[in-house]
C-alpha positions in Angstrom: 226.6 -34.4 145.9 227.5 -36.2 143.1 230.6 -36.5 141.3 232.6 -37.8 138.0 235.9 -39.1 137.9 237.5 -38.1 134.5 240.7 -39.3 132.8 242.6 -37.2 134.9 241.7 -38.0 138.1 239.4 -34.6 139.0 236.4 -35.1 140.6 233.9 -33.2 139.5 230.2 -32.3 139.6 228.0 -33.5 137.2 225.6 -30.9 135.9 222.3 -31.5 134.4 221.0 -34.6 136.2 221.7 -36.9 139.2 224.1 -39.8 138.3 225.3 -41.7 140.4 228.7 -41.9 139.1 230.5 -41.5 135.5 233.6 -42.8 135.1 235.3 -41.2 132.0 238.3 -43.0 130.6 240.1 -42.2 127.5 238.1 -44.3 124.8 234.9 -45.0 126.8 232.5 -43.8 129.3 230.6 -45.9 132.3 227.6 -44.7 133.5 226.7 -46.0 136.7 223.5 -46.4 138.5 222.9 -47.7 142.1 219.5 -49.0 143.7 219.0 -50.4 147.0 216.4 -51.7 147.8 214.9 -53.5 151.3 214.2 -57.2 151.3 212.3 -58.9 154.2 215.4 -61.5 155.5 213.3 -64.6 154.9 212.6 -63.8 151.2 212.4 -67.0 149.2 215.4 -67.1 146.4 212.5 -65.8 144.0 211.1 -62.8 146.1 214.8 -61.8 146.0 214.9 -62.2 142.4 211.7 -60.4 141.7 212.9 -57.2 143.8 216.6 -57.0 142.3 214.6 -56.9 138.6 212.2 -54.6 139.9 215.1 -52.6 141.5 217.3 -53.1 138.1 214.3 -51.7 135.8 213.6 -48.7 138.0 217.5 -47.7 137.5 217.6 -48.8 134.1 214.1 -47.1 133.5 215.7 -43.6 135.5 218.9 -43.8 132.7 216.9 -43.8 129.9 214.5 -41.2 131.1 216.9 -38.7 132.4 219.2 -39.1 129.6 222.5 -39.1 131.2 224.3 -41.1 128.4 223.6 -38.3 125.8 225.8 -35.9 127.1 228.8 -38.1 126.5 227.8 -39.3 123.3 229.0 -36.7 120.8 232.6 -37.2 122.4 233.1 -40.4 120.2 233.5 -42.3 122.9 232.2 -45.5 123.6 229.3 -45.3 126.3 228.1 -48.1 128.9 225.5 -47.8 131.5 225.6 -50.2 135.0 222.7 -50.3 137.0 223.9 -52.4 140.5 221.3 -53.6 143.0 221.8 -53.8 146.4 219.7 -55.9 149.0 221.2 -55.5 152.3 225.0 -56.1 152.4 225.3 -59.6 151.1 223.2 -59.4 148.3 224.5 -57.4 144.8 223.4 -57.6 141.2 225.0 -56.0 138.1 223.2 -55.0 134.9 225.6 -53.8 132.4 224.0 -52.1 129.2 226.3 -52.7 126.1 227.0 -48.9 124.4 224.1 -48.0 122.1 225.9 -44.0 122.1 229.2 -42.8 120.8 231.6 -45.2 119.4 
């Protein structure tokens, strides 16, 4: 199941989609997207950085598509969407998308 933290503290579900998580603060709104992805453990430097943009697009690619970012942007509010990568437990990349809604 997946929920949003709000201002308040609630946890909540989020209707109308499958977010990962929303974190909903009082001027802005994160959307956040997690991928993990498997990675053979003697993958050269640029295999690794081929599958974390492969695995970046596809959640970048799944906030677009699914639209989870409208639903916040009539609030005003300044919205931001994070798509974070995982390979294994050592290896983490971050792609944070500037607000193009609200705000």
């Amino acid at each position: 199941m997946k929920y949003q933290i709000s201002k308040s503290g609630k946890l909540s579900t989020c209707s109308g989609g499958r977010v990962d998580a929303v974190l909903e603060l009082e001027d802005k709104v994160y959307i956040i997207e997690f991928k993990y992805k498997d990675c053979p453990g003697d993958a050269s430097p640029e295999e690794k950085q081929r599958i974390f943009e492969a695995a970046l697009e596809e959640g970048l690619a799944q906030l677009k598509d699914r639209g989870y970012a409208k639903r916040y942007a009539a609030g005003g509010k300044a919205v931001y969407e994070a798509v974070f990568a995982f390979l294994g437990r050592d290896d983490i990349e971050q792609r944070v998308i500037f607000p193009h809604l609200g705000a």
